[in-house]
LOZAGU-597338 format. One record per residue (C-alpha): residue in three letters; x, y, z. Coordinates in steps of 0.1 Angstrom, whole numbers, padded with zeros to 4 digits, always signed. Layout:
% residues N
ALAXYZ
...
This chain:
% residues 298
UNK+0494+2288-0057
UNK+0502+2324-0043
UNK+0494+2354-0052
UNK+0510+2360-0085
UNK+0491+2330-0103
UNK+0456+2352-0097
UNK+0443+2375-0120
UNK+0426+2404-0102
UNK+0397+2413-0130
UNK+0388+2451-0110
UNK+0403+2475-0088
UNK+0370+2480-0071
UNK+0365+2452-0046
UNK+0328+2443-0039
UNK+0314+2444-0003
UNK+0300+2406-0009
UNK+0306+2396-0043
UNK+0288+2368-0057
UNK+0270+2349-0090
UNK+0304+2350-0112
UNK+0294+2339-0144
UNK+0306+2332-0178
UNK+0285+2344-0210
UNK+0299+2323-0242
UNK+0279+2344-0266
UNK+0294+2374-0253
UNK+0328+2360-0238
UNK+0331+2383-0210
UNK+0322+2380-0176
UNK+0293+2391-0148
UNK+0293+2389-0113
UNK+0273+2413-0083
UNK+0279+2427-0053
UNK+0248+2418-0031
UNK+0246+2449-0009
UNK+0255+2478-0034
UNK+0230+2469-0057
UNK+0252+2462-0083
UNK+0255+2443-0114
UNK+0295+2436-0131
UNK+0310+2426-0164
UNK+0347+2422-0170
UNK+0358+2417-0207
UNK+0391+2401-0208
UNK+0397+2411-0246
UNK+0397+2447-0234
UNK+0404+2441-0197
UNK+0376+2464-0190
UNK+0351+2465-0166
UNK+0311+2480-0163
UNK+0291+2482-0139
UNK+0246+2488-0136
UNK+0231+2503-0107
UNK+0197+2482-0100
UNK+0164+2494-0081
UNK+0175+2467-0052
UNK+0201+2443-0040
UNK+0208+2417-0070
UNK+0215+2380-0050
UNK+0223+2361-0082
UNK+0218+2361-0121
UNK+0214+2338-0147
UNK+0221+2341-0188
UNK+0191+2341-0207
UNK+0185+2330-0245
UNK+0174+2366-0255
UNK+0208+2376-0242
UNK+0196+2390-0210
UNK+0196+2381-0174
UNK+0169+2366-0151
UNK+0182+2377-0117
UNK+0165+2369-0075
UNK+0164+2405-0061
UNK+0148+2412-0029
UNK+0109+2414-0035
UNK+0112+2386-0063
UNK+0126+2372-0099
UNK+0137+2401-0124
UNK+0138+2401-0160
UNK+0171+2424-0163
UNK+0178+2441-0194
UNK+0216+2459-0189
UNK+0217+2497-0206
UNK+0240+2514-0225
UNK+0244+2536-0195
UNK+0249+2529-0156
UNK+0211+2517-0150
UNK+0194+2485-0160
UNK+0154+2480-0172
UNK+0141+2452-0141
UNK+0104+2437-0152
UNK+0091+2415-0121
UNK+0085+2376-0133
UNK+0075+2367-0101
UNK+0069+2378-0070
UNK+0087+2363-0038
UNK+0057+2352-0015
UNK+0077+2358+0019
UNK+0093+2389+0012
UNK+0102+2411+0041
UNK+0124+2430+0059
UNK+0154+2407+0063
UNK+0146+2387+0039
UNK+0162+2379-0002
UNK+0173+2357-0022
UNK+0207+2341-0020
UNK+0223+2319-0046
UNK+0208+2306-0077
UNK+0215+2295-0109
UNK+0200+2271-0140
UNK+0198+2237-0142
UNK+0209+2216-0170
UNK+0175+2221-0186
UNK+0173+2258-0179
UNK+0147+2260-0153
UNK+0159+2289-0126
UNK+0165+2280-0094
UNK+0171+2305-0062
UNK+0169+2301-0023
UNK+0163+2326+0002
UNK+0177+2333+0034
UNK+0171+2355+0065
UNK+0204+2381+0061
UNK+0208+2382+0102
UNK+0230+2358+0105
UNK+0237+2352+0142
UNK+0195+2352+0146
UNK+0199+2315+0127
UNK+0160+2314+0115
UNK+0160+2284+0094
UNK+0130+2303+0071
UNK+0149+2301+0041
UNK+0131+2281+0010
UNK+0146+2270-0022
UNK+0127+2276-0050
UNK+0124+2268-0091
UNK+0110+2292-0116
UNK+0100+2287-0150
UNK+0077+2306-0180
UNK+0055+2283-0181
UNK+0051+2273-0143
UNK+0061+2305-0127
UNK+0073+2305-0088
UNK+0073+2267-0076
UNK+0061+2262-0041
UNK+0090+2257-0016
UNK+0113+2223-0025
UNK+0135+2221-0003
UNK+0128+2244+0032
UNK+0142+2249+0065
UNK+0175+2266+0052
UNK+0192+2288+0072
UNK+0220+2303+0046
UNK+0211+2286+0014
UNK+0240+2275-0011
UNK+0259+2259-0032
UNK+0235+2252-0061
UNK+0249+2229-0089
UNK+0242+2202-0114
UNK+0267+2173-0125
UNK+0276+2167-0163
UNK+0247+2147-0168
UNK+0221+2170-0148
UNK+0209+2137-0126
UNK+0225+2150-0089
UNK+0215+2184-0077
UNK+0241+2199-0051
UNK+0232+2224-0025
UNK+0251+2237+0007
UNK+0241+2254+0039
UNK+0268+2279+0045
UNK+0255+2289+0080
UNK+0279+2280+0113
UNK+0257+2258+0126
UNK+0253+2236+0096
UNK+0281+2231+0070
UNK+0268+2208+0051
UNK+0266+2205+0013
UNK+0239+2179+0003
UNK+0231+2160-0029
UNK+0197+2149-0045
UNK+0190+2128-0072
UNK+0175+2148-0095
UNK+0145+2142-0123
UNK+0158+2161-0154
UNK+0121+2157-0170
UNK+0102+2172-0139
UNK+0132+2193-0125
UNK+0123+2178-0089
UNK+0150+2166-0066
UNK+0145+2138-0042
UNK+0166+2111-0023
UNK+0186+2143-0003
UNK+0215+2128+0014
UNK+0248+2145+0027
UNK+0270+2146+0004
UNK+0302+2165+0029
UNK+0299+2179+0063
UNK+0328+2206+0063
UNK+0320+2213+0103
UNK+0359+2201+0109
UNK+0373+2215+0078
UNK+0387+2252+0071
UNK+0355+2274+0058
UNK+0322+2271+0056
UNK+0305+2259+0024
UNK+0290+2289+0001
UNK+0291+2290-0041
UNK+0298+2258-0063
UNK+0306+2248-0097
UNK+0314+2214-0113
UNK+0337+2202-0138
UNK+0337+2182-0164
UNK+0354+2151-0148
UNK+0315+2158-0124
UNK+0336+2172-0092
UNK+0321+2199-0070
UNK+0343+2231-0064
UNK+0333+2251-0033
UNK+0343+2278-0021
UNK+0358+2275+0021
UNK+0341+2313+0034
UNK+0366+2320+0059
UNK+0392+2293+0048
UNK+0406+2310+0025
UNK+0405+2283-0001
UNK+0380+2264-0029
UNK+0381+2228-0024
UNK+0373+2202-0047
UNK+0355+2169-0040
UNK+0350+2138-0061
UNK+0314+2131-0071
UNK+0321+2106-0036
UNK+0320+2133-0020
UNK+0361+2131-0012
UNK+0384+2162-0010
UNK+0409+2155-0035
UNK+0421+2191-0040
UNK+0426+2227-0023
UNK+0437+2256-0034
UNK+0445+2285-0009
UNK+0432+2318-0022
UNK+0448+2354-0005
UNK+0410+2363+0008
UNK+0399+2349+0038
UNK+0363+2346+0026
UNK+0354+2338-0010
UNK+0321+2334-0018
UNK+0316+2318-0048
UNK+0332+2303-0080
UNK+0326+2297-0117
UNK+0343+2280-0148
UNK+0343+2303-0180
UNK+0372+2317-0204
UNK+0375+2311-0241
UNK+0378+2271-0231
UNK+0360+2271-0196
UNK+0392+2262-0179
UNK+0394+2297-0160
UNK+0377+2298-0123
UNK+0364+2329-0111
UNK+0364+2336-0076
UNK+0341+2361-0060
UNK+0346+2376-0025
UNK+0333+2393+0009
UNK+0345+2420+0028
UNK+0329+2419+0062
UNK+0342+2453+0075
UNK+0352+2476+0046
UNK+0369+2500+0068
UNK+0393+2478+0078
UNK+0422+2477+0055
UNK+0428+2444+0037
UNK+0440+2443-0003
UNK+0421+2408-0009
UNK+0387+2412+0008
UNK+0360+2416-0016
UNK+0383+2414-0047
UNK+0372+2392-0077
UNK+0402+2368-0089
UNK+0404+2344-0120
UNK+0429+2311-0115
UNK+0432+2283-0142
UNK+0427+2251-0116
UNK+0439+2226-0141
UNK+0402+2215-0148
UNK+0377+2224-0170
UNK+0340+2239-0163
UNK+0306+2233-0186
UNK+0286+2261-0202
UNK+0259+2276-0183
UNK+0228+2266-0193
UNK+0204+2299-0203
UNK+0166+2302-0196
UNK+0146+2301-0223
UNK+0132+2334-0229
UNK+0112+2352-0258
UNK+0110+2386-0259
């Protein structure tokens, strides 16, 4: 692919854009950009875009079935309610028990059940504390304890067709691995962790995931410029170079969930590059599954 085969979905490129996802009530779009504090939606009827100003840095959202969002911010998990205007009404679920300077959220997402699930990081990256903790919230449970610890950039979260693996990456230099559990769908508790791919010799570092419907795991290769498939063997059995050096994350949506959105990071916005930070669609030739949305009454 080159350039000409992506849709660019805004003008205004994010400073580390992540979460893309795909609303099939609403058929548009919503992604954030971590640092600005800012929630996105694209509609591709009226290729228009909208943007909502929250209290702190957003990490990652989630759809909800009230037609909301549950989103990881930096002192815990929201209940987000997006305004007619450019500001958003945030009610705290739950408190994140090691919040702190340096600390937040990171990626996150549902499971095929709908129980939230979010991991935490410390954002220095070069002082590699291995303090982040994934975590799972639900209404009726709240803020699990810490399931899987010891992260140092947690990512990669995803579930296959059937919801029985759980996927999760490290994106940090000095790990590169993406992992996979097998996962109890009735308890939403992963065990068995193995490696699923070590990308320490490959082009990028792991971050965001998605899978498809045949169960393979898209990634997206931060500084390599590319998302990379694997087989549920864990084999690479396609890549697709991307004009940004460092995408962050991915997600199947469109009218028939075979459109990919690709979010981005721009490490130094004052250096001049079109593609940094820019938010791109591509039809991969595969097809995605709806996102499951937490159950929530209001």
């Amino acid at each position: 692919m080159n350039p000409n085969n992506f849709e660019l979905v805004s003008t205004q490129a994010c400073i580390v854009g992540e979460s893309p996802l795909w609303s099939v009530l609403q058929q548009r779009w919503y992604w954030v950009d971590i640092p600005r504090k800012t929630i996105w939606s694209y509609d591709p009827a009226t290729q228009s875009t909208h943007s909502w100003l929250c209290s702190e840095m957003v990490a990652n959202i989630a759809l909800t079935t009230a037609g909301t969002l549950i989103a990881a911010m930096e002192s815990g998990i929201f209940h987000i309610t997006l305004q007619d205007g450019p500001a958003v009404n945030a009610s705290l679920l739950a408190a994140l028990p090691e919040a702190g300077p340096g600390i937040r959220f990171n990626d996150g997402r549902c499971d095929r059940q709908g129980r939230y699930w979010s991991g935490t990081m410390f954002m220095d990256m070069a002082a590699a504390r291995d303090i982040g903790n994934l975590y799972r919230y639900t209404t009726d449970d709240g803020l699990s304890v810490p399931v899987v610890s010891q992260l140092l950039t947690q990512n990669g979260l995803a579930w296959s067709p059937d919801g029985k693996t759980m996927y999760l990456s490290d994106s940090h230099p000095q790990r590169q691995l993406i992992w996979a559990f097998d996962y109890d769908t009735d308890s939403g508790t992963p065990h068995g962790q193995r490696v699923f791919a070590d990308m320490t010799n490959m082009a990028g570092r792991p971050d965001g995931a998605a899978v498809d419907t045949d169960g393979c795991y898209w990634i997206c290769a931060n500084d390599g410029a590319a998302v990379v498939r694997f087989t549920p063997e864990g084999k690479v059995d396609r890549t697709i170079s991307l004009p940004m050096k460092k995408p962050a994350m991915c997600s199947f949506g469109g009218s028939n969930l075979d459109e990919l959105m690709i979010t981005s990071i721009n490490p130094d916005p004052q250096t001049p590059d079109a593609w940094a930070g820019q938010t791109l669609i591509i039809r991969p030739g595969a097809q995605g599954i709806a996102e499951t949305l937490f159950p929530l009454d209001i």
